[in-house]
N, C-alpha and C positions, 0 to 999 in steps of 0.2 A: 530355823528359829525354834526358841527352847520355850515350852509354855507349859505351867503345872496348875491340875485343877484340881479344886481341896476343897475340905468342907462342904460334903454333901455326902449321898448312898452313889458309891462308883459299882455297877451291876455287872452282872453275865463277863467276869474272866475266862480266863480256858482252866482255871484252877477249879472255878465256882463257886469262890469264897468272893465276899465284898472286900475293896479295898477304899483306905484311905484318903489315897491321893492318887493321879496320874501325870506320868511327864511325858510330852511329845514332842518330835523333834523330826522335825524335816515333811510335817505332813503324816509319820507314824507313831502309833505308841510306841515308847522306848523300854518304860521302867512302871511298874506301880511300888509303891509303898508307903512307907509312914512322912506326912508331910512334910514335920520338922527335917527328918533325913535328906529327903530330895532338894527343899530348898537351903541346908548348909551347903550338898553335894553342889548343888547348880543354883550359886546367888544370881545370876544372871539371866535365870529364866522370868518372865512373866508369867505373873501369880494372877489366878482366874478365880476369884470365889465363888464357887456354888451357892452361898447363900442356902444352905440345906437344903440344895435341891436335889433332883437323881438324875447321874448319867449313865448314860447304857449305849451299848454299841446302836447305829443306825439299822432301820428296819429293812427289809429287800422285799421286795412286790416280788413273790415267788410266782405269780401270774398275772398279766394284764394283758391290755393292747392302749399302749401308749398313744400312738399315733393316732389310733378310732377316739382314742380320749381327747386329745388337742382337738379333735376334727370337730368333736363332739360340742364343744366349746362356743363354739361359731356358727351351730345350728340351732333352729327355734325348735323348746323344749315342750313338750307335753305334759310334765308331771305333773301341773301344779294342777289342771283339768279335772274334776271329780264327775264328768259324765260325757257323755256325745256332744249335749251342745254344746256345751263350753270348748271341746274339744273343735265342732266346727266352725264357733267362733272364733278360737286362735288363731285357725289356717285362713279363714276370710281376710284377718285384722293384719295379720301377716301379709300376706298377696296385695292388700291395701298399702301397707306401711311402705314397701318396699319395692312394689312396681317391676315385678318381677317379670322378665320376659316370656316368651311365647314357648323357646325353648329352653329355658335354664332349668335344667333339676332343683328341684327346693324336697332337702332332707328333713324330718323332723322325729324329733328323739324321741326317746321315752314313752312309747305310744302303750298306754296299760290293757288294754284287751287283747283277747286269745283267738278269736272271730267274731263273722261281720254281725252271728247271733246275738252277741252282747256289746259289741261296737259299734264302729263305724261299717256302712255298707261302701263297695264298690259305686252303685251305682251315686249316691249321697255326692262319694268324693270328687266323681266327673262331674257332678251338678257344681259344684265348688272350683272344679280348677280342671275345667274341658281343654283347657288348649298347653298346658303346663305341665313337664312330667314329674309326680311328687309319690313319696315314698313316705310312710309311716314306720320308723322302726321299732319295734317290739323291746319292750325294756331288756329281756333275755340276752338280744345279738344274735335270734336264729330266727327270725321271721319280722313277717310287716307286708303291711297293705298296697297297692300300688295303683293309683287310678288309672286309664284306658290308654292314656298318654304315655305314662310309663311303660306300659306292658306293649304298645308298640312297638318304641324303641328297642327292650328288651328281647321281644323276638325277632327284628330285624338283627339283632347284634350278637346274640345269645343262641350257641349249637349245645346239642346233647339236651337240652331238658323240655325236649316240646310236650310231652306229658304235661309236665307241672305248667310249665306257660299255657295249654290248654286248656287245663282245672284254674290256674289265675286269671284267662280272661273273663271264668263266670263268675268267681270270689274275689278277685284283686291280691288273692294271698299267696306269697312264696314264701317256701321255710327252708333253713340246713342248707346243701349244696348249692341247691336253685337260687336261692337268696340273696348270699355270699356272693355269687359271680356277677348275679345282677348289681348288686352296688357297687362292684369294681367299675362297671358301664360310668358310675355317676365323675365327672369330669374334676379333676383337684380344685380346689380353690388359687387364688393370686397365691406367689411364692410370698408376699408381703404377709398379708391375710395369717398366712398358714403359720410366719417365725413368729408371729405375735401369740398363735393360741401354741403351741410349742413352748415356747415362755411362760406361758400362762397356765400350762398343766402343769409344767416343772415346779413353777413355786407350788401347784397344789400339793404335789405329790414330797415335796420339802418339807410344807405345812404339816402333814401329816408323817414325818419325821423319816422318809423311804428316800434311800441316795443312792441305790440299784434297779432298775426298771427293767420290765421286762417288755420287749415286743412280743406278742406272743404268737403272731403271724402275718412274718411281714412279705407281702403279697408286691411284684413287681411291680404296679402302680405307684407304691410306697419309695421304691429304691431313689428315684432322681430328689426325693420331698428331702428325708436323710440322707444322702450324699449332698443336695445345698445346704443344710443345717449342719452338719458337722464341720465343712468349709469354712461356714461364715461364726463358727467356734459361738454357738448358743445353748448346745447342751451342756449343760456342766453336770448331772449325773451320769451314773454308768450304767446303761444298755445295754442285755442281752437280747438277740435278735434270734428268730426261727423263721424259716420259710416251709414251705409247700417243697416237699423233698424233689420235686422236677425244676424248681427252683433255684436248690441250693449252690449249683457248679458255677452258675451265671452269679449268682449273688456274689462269691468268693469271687470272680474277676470284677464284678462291678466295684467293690469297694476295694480294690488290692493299692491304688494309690491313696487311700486313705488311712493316714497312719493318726488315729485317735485313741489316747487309752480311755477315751469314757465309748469304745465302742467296742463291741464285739459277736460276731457271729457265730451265736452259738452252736445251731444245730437246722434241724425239722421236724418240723407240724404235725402229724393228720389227726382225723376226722372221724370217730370209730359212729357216733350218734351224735343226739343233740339235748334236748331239757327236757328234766322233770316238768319242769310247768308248760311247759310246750306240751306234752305228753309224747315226747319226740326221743325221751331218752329210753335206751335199748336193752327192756326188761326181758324174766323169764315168766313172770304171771302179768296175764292185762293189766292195763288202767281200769278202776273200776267202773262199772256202767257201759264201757267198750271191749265189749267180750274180744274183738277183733284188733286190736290196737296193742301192743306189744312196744310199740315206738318205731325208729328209723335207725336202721345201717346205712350209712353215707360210705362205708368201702369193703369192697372185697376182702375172703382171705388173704388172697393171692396179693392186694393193693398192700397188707398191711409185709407183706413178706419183702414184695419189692421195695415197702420203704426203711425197713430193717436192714437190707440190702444195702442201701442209700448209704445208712447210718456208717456202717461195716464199715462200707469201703473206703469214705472217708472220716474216720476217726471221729464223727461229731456225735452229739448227744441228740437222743430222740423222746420227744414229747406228744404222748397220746390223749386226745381229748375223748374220754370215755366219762359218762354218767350212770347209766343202769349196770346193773348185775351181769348182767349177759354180756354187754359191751367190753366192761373191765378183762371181761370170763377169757372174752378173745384176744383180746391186746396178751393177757399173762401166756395163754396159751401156742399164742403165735412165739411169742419171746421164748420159749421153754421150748420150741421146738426146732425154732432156729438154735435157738443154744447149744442142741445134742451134734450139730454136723462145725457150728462156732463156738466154743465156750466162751473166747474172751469177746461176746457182744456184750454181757455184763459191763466192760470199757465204755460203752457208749452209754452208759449211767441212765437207762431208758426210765421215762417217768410217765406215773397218769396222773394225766389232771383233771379234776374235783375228784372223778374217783367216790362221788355221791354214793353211790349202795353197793357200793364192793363189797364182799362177800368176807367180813370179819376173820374166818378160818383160813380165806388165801392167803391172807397176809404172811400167814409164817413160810407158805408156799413160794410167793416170791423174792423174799430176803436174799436165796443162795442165788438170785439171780441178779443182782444189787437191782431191783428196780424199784423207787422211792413212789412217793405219791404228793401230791399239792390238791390237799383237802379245802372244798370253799362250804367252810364251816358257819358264814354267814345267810347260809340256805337256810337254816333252825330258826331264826329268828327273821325273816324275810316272808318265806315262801315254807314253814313248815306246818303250818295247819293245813296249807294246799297239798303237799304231799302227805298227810295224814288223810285230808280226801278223795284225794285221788288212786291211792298207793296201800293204804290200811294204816294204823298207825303202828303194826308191829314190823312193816317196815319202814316204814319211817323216822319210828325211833332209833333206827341203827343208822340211818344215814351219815358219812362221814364217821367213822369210828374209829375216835380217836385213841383211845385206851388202848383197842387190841394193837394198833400200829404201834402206841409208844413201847411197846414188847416186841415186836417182831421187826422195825422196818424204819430209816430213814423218811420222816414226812415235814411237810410242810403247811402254812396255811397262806389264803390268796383273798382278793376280794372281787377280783376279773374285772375290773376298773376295764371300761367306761356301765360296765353292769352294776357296779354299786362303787363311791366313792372309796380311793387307796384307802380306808382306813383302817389299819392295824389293830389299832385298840380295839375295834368292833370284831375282828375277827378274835383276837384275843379273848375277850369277854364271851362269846359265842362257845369257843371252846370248854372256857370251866363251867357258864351257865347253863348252856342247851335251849336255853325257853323259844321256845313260836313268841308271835305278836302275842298269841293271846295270854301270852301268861304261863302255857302248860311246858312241862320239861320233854322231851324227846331224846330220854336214852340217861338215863341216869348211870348206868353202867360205861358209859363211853367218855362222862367227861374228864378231864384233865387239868390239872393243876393251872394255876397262872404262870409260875417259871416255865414250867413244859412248855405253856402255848407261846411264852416270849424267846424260847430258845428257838421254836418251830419259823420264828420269824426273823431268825437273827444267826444263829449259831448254825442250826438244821440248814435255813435255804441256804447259807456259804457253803457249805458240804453237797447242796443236789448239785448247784449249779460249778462247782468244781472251786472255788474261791474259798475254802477252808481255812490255807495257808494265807490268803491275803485278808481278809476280812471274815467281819459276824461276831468277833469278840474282841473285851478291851485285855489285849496281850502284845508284848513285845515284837515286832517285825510287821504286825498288823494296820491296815490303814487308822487314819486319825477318824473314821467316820463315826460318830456318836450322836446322839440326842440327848439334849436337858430336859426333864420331865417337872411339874409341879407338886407331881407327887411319884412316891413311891409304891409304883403296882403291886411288890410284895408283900407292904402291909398294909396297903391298900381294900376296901371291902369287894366284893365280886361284882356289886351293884355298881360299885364307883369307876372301874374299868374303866368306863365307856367314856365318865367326863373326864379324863387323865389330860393334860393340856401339856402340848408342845412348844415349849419356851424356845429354843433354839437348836438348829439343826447345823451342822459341823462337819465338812466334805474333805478329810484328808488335811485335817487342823484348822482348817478356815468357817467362818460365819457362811452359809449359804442363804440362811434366812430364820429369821429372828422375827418371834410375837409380837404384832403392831408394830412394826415396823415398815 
């Protein structure tokens, strides 16, 4: 089917001029040009007026976890809480409302304190829910609190980490490694349950104009959840997946009868540290006030060799979650050293993600080694007076640095959804503005353009994730994926970013989901 869309700002070609009009056909772009021309050439196409609005290629969640996001959905939230009680009120009113059993896990999101100092305590939580195992998860995704019940279970089920199950039976706290494996303990929901919030993330992440998702570590629990969803044909975006590199070999048979193109197995995970705001990520100067505290290494040299190894051997791409300075330091260095006895690991397009206080001058360092980065550029405006208190603000202000990358280095930008909602715009706006909550800039030297940061989200993540030739811009042979904007971002003000409103989102020429609608 032949459809030309005209009269509006048609954005981000592979040329990087605007054009006129656009014609698709069969689900790709075919043609751009001058409208009159296309519709003498092709009377038979349907004609789409923009209405002077702006289309521009679909955005790609160059990081997330999807499926913690649909989970997330279905869980009782904490945000809205502004202290303890309220906080202990939700869980009472909860456990009230819904008669939860003896032994069912009850998850709950968004839990905003750092310990039991300025939170909730251990002991509080067993007064609240003694016979019920319930977990508080930390807004971050690297820690959360666990009453007596849980941390039972947990060490009944739970090897390698009796340290930390140790130190959690006095605090109820696990973080990073410990944490992560503990919530795999927590049992799936109904397959019913689960296609509904699967649904229900997909139109968010629509809404918010993204028709590429990422899994960003999908953990064998996960495997039977997606293999019933793709069967029962509910996804309709496209899926890049990454496992736990011991993972990966079973992953590739588990889905081998699954022949989906909204699916694909990208690559593998690991785990270099964990958050700034944890104070978990893996610095070279302390956190301040903790002369002792540097952050956490969650793996060996030798763990990150063997999972380069991984990568190698089967041609997939490898994704490092690094935050501090130090952490970045060893993921580059592990890759530049494997490179001298492999050069072509550079093939396996290895990335760090957030990549928060990377060390500005590496960046021209690891260009010759193609290894890109997926910047979560939404820390400045979130969480960047905390890192200015906890960190100094002259490193802080370089956090995420986007300048020295757009010079040296293929990057991206992310929002780590279910950590903050897919929204692009915001990451976008982050980029050229820099501000903290409070108003102040962090790194004036580093910001970037609004095109730059829209290409970082369109054009750049087609390129990390290998989909250059298929998708990220409106050009010939290209998917039909776009979004209609209300306004136009590039003469749009820096302030107004943020309210850019998603009129319609467009999967390979088709409506996916459309404003009040």
């Amino acid at each position: 089917m032949l459809k030309i869309f005209y009269n509006g700002n048609i954005l981000l070609t592979d040329t990087g001029t605007q054009a006129q009009s656009v014609l698709i056909k069969d689900g790709k772009t075919f043609q751009t040009g001058i409208f009159d021309a296309l519709k003498a050439k092709y009377p038979q196409a349907e004609k789409i007026d923009l209405q002077g609005n702006t289309l521009m290629p679909a955005f790609f969640d160059s990081h997330s976890h999807f499926m913690a996001f649909a989970i997330s959905l279905i869980q009782p939230s904490l945000k809205d809480c502004q202290n303890v009680e309220e906080i202990k009120e939700k869980i009472v009113s909860y456990l009230k409302e819904n008669n939860s059993g003896n032994n069912s896990w009850i998850a709950f999101r968004d839990y905003p304190y750092l310990s039991e100092n300025n939170g909730i305590s251990k002991t509080d939580l067993d007064s609240i829910t003694p016979n019920t195992p319930v977990v508080l998860q930390h807004q971050s995704g690297h820690g959360g609190m666990f009453n007596s019940k849980a941390l039972e279970v947990i060490k009944q089920n739970l090897s390698g980490f009796s340290d930390e199950i140790q130190e959690a039976e006095k605090t109820g706290y696990l973080n990073e490694n410990a944490y992560i494996s503990a919530l795999n303990l927590i049992p799936s929901p109904d397959e019913k349950e689960v296609f509904g919030a699967i649904k229900k993330a997909q139109d968010i992440y629509f809404s918010y104009g993204i028709t590429t998702f990422q899994e960003g570590f999908l953990t064998r629990q996960m495997l039977p959840i997606y293999k019933s969803a793709l069967k029962a044909d509910i996804i309709k975006g496209d899926i890049i997946a990454f496992t736990p590199p011991e993972d990966y070999a079973s992953a590739q048979e588990y889905f081998k009868d699954i022949n989906s193109p909204n699916f694909k197995l990208g690559g593998i995970k690991i785990f270099i540290d964990g958050s700034p705001q944890l104070k978990t990520a893996l610095m070279y100067r302390h956190y301040i006030g903790q002369s002792g505290n540097f952050g956490t290494c969650s793996i060996t040299e030798e763990g990150i060799k063997n999972a380069l190894n991984t990568a190698y051997e089967n041609k997939c791409q490898i994704l490092c979650h690094a935050n501090g300075d130090k952490a970045c330091d060893m993921f580059i260095n592990a890759v530049n050293t494997y490179a001298l006895e492999k050069p072509d690991i550079s093939n396996c397009s290895p990335v760090i993600i957030h990549g928060q206080f990377i060390n500005p001058f590496h960046l021209l360092g690891i260009k010759s080694l193609n290894i890109s980065a997926s910047f979560f550029v939404s820390h400045i405006l979130h969480y960047g007076d905390m890192h200015v208190k906890n960190l100094g603000y002259n490193t802080a202000s370089q956090m995420s640095p986007l300048n020295s990358a757009l010079h040296s280095i293929n990057f991206t930008l992310h929002q780590d959804t279910p950590v903050m909602l897919p929204d692009m715009f915001e990451s976008v706006y982050c980029a050229a503005a820099r501000k903290s909550q409070s108003g102040r800039v962090l790194g004036e030297n580093q910001k970037i353009s609004v095109l730059e940061a829209l290409k970082a989200v369109t054009i750049n993540a087609a390129k990390q994730y290998g989909y250059e030739s298929l998708k990220g811009s409106v050009a010939p042979g290209k998917a039909a994926d776009f979004i209609i904007l209300d306004k136009n971002p590039l003469s749009a003000g820096i302030e107004e970013i943020r309210n850019i409103k998603v009129l319609q989102t467009i999967k390979n020429g088709d409506t996916v989901w459309k404003l009040n609608n």
